[in-house]
ZADO-1210 file (C-alpha; in nm, 4 decimals, padded with zeros to 6 digits):
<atoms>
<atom x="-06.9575" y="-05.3376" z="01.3646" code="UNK" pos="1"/>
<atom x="-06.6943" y="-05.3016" z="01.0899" code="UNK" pos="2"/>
<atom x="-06.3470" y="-05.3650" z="01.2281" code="UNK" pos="3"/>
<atom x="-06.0107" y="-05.2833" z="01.0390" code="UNK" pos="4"/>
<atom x="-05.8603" y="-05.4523" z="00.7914" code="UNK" pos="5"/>
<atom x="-05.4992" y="-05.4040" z="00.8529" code="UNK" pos="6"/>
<atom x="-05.3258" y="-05.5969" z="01.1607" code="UNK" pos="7"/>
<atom x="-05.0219" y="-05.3374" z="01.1572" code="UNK" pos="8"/>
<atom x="-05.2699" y="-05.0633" z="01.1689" code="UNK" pos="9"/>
<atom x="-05.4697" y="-05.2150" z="01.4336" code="UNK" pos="10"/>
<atom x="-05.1747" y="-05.2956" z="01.6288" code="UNK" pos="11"/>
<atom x="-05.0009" y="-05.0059" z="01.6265" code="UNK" pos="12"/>
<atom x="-05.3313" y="-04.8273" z="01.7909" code="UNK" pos="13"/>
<atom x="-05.3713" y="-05.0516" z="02.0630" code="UNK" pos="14"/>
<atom x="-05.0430" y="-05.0677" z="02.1984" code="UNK" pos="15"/>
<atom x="-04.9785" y="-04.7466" z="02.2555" code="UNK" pos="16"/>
<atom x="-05.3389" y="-04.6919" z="02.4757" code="UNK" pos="17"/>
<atom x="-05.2221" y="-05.0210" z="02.6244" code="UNK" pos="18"/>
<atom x="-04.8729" y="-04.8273" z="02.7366" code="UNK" pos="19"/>
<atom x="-05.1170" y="-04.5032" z="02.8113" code="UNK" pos="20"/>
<atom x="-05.3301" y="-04.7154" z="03.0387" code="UNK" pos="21"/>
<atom x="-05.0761" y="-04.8790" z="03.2455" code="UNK" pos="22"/>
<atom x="-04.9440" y="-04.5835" z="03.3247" code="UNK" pos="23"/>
<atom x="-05.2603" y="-04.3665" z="03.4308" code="UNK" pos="24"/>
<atom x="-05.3546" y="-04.7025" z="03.6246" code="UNK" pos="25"/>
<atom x="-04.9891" y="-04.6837" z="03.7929" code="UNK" pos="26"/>
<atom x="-04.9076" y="-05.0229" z="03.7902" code="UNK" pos="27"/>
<atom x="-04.6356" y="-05.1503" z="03.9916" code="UNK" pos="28"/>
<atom x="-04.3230" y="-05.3557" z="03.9048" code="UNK" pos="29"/>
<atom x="-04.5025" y="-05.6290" z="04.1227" code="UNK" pos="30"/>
<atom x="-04.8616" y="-05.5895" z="03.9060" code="UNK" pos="31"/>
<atom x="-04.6398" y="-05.5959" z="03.5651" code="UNK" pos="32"/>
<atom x="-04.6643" y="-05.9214" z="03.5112" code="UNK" pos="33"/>
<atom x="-05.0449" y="-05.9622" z="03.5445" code="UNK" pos="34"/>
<atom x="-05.0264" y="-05.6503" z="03.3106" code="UNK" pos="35"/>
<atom x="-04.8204" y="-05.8034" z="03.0394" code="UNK" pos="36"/>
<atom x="-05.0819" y="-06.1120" z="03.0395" code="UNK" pos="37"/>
<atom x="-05.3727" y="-05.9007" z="02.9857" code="UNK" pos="38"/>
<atom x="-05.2009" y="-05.6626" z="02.7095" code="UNK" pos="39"/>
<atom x="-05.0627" y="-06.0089" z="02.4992" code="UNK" pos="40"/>
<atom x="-05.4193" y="-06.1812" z="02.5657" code="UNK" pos="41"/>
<atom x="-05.5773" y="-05.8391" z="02.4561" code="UNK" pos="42"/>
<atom x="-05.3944" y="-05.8167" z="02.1129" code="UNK" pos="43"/>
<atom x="-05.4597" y="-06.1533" z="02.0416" code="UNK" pos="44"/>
<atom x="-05.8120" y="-06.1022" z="02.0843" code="UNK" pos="45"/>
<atom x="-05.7860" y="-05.8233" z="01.8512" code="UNK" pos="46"/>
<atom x="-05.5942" y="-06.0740" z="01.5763" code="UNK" pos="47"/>
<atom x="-05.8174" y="-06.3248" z="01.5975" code="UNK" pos="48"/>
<atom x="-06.1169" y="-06.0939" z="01.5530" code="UNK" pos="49"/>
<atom x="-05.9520" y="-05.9411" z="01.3136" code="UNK" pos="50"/>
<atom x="-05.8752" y="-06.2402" z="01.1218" code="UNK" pos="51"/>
<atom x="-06.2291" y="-06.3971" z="01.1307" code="UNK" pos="52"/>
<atom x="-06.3750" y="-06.0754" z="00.9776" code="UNK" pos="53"/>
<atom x="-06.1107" y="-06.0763" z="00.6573" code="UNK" pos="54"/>
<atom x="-06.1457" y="-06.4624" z="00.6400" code="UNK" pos="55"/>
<atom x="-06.5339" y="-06.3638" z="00.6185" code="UNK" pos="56"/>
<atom x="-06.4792" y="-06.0451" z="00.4081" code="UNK" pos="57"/>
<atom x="-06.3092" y="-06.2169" z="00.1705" code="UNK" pos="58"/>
<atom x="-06.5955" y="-06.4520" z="00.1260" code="UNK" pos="59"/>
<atom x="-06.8124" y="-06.2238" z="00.0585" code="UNK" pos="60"/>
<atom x="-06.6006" y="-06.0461" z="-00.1649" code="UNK" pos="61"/>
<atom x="-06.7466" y="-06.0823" z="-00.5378" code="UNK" pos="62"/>
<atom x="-07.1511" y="-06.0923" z="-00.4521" code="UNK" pos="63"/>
<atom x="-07.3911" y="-06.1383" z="-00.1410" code="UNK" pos="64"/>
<atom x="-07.3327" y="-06.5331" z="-00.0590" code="UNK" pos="65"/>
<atom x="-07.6065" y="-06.7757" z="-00.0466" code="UNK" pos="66"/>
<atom x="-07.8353" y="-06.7356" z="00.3158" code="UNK" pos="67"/>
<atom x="-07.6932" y="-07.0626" z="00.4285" code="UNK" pos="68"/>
<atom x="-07.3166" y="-06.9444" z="00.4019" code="UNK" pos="69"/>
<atom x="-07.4012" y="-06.5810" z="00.5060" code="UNK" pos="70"/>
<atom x="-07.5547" y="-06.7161" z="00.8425" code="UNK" pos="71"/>
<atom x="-07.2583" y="-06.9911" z="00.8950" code="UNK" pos="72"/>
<atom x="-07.0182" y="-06.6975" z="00.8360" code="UNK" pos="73"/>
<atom x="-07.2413" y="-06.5194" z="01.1645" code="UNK" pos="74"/>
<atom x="-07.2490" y="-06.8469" z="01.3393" code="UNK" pos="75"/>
<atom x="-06.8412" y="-06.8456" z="01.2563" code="UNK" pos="76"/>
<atom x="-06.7903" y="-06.4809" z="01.3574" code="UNK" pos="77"/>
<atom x="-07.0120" y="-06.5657" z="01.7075" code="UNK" pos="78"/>
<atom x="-06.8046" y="-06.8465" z="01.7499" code="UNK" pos="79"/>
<atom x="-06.4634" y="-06.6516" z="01.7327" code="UNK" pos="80"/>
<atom x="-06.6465" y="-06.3864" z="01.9734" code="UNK" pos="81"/>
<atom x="-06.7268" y="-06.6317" z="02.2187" code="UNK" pos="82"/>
<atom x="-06.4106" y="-06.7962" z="02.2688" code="UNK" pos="83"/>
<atom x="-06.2223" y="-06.4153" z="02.2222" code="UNK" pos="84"/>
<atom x="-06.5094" y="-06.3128" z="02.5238" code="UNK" pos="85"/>
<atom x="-06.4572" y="-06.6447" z="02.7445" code="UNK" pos="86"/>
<atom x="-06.0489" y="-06.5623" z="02.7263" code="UNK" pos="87"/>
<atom x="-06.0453" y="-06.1980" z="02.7832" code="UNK" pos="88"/>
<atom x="-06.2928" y="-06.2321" z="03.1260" code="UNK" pos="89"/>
<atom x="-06.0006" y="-06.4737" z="03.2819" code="UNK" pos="90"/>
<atom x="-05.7528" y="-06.2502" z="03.1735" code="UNK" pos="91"/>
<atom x="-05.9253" y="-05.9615" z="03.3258" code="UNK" pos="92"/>
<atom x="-06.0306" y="-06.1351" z="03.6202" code="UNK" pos="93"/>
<atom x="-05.6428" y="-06.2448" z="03.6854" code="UNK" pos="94"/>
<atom x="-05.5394" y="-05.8787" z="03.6471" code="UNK" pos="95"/>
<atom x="-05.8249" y="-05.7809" z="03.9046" code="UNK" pos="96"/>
<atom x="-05.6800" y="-05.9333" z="04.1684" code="UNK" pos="97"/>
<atom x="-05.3485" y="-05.7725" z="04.1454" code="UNK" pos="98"/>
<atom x="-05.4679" y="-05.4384" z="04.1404" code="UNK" pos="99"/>
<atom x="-05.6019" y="-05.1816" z="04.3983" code="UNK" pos="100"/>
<atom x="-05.9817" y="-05.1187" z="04.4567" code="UNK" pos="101"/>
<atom x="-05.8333" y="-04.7612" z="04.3087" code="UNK" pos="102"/>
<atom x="-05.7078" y="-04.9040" z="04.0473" code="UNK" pos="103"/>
<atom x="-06.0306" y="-05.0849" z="03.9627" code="UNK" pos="104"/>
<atom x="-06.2280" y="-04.8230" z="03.9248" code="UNK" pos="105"/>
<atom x="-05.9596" y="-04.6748" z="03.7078" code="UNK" pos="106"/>
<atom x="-05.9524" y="-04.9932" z="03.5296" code="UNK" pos="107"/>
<atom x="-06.3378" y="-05.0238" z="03.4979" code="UNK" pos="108"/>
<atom x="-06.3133" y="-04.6735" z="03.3695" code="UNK" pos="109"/>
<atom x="-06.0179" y="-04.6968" z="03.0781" code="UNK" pos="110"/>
<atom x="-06.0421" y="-05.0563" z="02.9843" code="UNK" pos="111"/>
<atom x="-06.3176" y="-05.0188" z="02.7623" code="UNK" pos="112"/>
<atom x="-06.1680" y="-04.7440" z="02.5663" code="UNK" pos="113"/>
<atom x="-05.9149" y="-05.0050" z="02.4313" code="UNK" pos="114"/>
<atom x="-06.2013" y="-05.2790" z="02.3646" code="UNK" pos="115"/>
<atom x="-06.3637" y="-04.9926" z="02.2014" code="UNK" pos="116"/>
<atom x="-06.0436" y="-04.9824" z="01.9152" code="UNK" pos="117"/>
<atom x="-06.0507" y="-05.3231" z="01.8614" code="UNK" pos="118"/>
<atom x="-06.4410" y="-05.3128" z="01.7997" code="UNK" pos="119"/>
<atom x="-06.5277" y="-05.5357" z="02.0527" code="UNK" pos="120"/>
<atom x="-06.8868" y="-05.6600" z="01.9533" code="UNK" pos="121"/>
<atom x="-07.0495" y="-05.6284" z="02.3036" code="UNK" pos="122"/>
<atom x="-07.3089" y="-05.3275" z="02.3246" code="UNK" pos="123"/>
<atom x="-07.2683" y="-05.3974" z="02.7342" code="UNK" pos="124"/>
<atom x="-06.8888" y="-05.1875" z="02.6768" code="UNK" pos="125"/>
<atom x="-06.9496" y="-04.8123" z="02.7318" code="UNK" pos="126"/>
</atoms>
């Protein structure tokens, strides 16, 4: 899935949805903090997604690369996903516990939209 190739660009999406979220999901001044975690943890997923795409892209720049590079470049960008995946389910798991069973479901429903604009690779995010 092709992701962006400007960090400003890509940041200035996701943080207002982020601000759009909290507020349809109503959080309190006693869930904020949870919230803040999430939303820095998110955008840093996005970054280092981001970044492991251009660092690829730029690679790959002048001509197709070799097989062996093109499939450490996958085994690179898997990598980055994994670790980005492993961090983000903590982080949501932590917010989870702050917020309503309402809230949940609101969560489980408008959550993805933001992984959606940072291209999160996962076909399992409707």
């Amino acid at each position: 899935m092709q992701r962006h190739t400007d960090l400003h660009a890509l940041e200035s999406r996701i943080y207002p949805r982020l601000v759009d979220i909290r507020v349809e999901l109503g959080i309190g001044e006693h869930q904020k903090a949870a919230w803040d975690v999430f939303a820095n943890a998110l955008v840093a997923v996005a970054r280092a997604l981001e970044r492991a795409d251009i660092k690829v892209a730029e690679g790959f720049a002048d001509r197709a690369p070799p097989l062996p590079r093109t499939l450490a470049a996958q085994n690179h960008l898997l990598s980055v996903q994994l670790t980005a995946t492993r961090m983000l389910k903590a982080i949501v798991d932590s917010l989870y516990r702050f917020l309503t069973p309402p809230q949940r479901q609101r969560a489980d429903r408008l959550l993805p939209t933001v992984l959606r604009e940072i291209a999160w690779p996962s076909r399992l995010v409707r």
